[in-house]
C-alpha positions, -999 to 999 in steps of 0.1 A, spaced: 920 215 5 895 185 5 874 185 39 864 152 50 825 154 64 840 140 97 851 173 96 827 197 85 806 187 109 832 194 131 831 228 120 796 234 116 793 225 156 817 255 163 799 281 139 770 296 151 738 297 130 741 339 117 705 332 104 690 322 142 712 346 163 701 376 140 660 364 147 668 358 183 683 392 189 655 411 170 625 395 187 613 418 215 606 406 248 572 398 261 548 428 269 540 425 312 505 422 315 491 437 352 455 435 344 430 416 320 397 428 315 380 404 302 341 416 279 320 388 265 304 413 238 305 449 222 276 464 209 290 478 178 324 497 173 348 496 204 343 533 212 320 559 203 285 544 201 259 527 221 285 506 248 288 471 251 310 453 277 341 466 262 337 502 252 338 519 288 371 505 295 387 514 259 374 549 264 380 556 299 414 542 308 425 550 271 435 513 255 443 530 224 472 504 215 454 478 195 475 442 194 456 422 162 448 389 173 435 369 145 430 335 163 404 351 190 371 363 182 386 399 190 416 417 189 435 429 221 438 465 232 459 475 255 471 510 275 513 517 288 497 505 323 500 474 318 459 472 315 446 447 287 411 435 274 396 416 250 366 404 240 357 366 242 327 366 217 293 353 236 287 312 246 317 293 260 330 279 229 340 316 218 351 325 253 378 293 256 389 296 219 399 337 226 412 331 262 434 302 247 439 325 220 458 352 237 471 333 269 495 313 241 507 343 225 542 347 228 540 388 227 524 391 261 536 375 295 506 369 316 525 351 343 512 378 372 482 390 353 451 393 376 418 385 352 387 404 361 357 389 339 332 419 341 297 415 324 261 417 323 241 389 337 203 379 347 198 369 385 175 354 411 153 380 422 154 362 450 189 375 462 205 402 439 186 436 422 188 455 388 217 476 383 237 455 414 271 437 409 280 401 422 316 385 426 311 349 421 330 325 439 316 292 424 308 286 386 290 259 375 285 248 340 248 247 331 254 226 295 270 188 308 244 167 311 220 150 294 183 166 286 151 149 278 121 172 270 101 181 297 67 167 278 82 136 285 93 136 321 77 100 334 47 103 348 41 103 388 86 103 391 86 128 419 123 129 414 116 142 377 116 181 388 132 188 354 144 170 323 181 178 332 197 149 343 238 149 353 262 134 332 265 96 342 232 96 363 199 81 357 179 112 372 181 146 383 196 153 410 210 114 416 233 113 444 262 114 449 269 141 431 301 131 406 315 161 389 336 155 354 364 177 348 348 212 339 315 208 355 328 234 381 353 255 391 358 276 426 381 305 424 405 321 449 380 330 475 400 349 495 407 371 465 373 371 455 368 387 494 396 411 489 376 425 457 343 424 477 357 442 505 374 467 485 342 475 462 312 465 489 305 504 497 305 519 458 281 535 451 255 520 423 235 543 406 199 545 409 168 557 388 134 557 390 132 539 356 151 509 374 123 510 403 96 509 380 109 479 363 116 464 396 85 467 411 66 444 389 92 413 404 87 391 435 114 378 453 134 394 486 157 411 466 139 422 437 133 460 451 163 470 463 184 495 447 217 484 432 245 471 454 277 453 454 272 417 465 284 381 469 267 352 448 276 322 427 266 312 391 251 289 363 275 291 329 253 281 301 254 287 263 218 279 263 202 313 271 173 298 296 143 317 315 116 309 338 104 307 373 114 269 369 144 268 350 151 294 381 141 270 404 165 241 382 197 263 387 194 267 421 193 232 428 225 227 401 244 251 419 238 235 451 239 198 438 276 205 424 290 224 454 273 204 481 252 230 492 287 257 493 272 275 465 242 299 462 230 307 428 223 341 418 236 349 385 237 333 352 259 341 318 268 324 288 308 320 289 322 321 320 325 281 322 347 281 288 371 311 302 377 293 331 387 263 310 411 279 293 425 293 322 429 260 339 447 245 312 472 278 311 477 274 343 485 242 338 513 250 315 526 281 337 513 306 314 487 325 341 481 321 376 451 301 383 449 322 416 441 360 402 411 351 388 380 374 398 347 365 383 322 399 381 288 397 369 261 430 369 222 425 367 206 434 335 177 417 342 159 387 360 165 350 348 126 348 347 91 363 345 74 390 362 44 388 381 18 381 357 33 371 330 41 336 313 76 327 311 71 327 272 61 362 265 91 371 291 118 353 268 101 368 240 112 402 252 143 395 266 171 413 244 206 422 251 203 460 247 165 461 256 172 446 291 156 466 320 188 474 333 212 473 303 229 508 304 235 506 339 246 468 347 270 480 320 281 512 341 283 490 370 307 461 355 332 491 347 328 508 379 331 480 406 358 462 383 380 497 374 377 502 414 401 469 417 420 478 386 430 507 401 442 494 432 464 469 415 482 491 392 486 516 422 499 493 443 517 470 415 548 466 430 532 452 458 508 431 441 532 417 416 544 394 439 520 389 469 485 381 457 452 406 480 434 380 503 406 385 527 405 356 555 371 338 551 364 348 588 361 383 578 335 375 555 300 399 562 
């Protein structure tokens, strides 16, 4: 019998495609992700050596299930929880290129996921001590702008304070302040309080090793013993130090926010995760609104007294810090105490997001 192609298309319109049923039926559905746990670094292996940001929580709330993720700077492991992590890679443009990175993959759905960055950070002495842990509120980006070196500041400019100048300015600090896209971001605050309140009375551990290296720092803060806090922060790839570069990114913060913000902590990525999330967000993939930022002390942003900001930077390294071992004991214990209330609670939490009213704020 001759078919005319009037009507085997006919036909073809009433058969379904065996080849695209049989795919569609054997593709699993997304994995529900409760928790992210977001590291910026691992000092070697992800269990069994010297930690990093990572290893506590692979170790201690068993992610044994590794997920290979080839298009992020590390793979994703994961426990039957419905707890996840990963591992951005340190500066921002590792940190947006892995949060992008799994937040498109089609295995996980990350539609009620909260993300709890939790990492090691230098701070004003001024406001937070070694060993303590700050939830951040405010994150401003420390790289947009333009620089000129500071040799070359014009002479007898009092508005010169530093060779940073904002994007679109002719000096630092030119008001108004006009943030671009990505110069800052604010996250839930009354989430941010939630996780404050619920974490503000764990206990921090102590040593006298941490006092020693304390005592040699100026600033209100700089000798008290570790403790959970509240405090805002500079995201910079460009690992800075100094009294004045201090002195800089407290004024950023403050410029940005109009004075909402209070600089305490700085880090390296947390500008180019929050990117990514923004854009996910954008397309429905994660909720903009469970996004906690956690940052631990390692060590101060600048000198101590007596020394040149030079030979300080010249000491500063990662696992050297003053306070490495236990800013890395604190990320995992003030961000596995909100873990665990989530998952306990899930069904709850699922649906309704923690808030603290801004009026209960200490």
């Amino acid at each position: 019998m001759r078919i005319f192609p009037c009507c085997l298309i006919a036909l073809l319109t009433l058969v379904p495609y065996a080849g695209a049923k049989t795919k569609t039926a054997s593709t699993p559905p997304p994995i529900p992700v409760k928790v992210v746990a977001v590291a910026m670094f691992e000092a070697g292996a992800d269990t069994g050596d010297i930690p990093g940001e990572l290893q506590n929580w692979v170790e201690r709330d068993h992610l044994d299930t590794i997920y290979p993720l080839p298009s992020a700077y590390h793979d994703v492991r994961m426990n039957s929880d419905g707890e996840l992590a990963i591992v951005t890679g340190q500066g921002t443009a590792y940190a947006a290129a892995t949060i992008m990175a799994l937040g498109l993959d089609p295995r996980f759905d990350l539609t009620h996921a909260y993300w709890i960055v939790a990492g090691i950070a230098g701070a004003n002495p001024e406001y937070a001590s070694l060993g303590s842990a700050v939830w951040a509120n405010w994150i401003v980006d420390g790289d947009l702008g333009y620089e000129i070196d500071a040799r070359e500041i014009p002479q007898n400019a009092t508005a010169w304070s530093t060779g940073m100048v904002p994007l679109r300015k002719t000096k630092p600090f030119e008001e108004p302040a006009a943030a671009l896209p990505g110069q800052f971001y604010q996250t839930n605050r009354s989430l941010m309080l939630w996780a404050y309140g619920l974490t503000k009375n764990v206990a921090l551990a102590d040593s006298a090793h941490l006092a020693e290296v304390r005592s040699h720092f100026d600033g209100a803060a700089a000798n008290n013993p570790p403790q959970v806090l509240l405090g805002d922060e500079v995201s910079s790839s460009t690992y800075w130090h100094g009294k004045l570069m201090d002195a800089w990114a407290t004024r950023w913060m403050s410029y940005f926010t109009g004075g909402q913000g209070k600089f305490v902590t700085t880090a390296m990525e947390d500008t180019g995760t929050l990117q990514s999330l923004r854009l996910l967000a954008n397309a429905k993939r994660v909720d903009w609104q469970r996004v906690l930022i956690l940052r631990t002390v390692s060590n101060y942003d600048q000198q101590p007294r007596g020394m040149d900001a030079a030979t300080s930077l010249a000491a500063q390294r990662t696992s050297k810090f003053g306070a490495y071992l236990p800013s890395i004991e604190s990320a995992y214990t003030v961000g596995h105490t909100v873990v665990t209330e989530l998952l306990k609670n899930w069904p709850q939490y699922q649906e309704q997001i923690p808030k603290q009213e801004p009026q209960q704020q200490p």
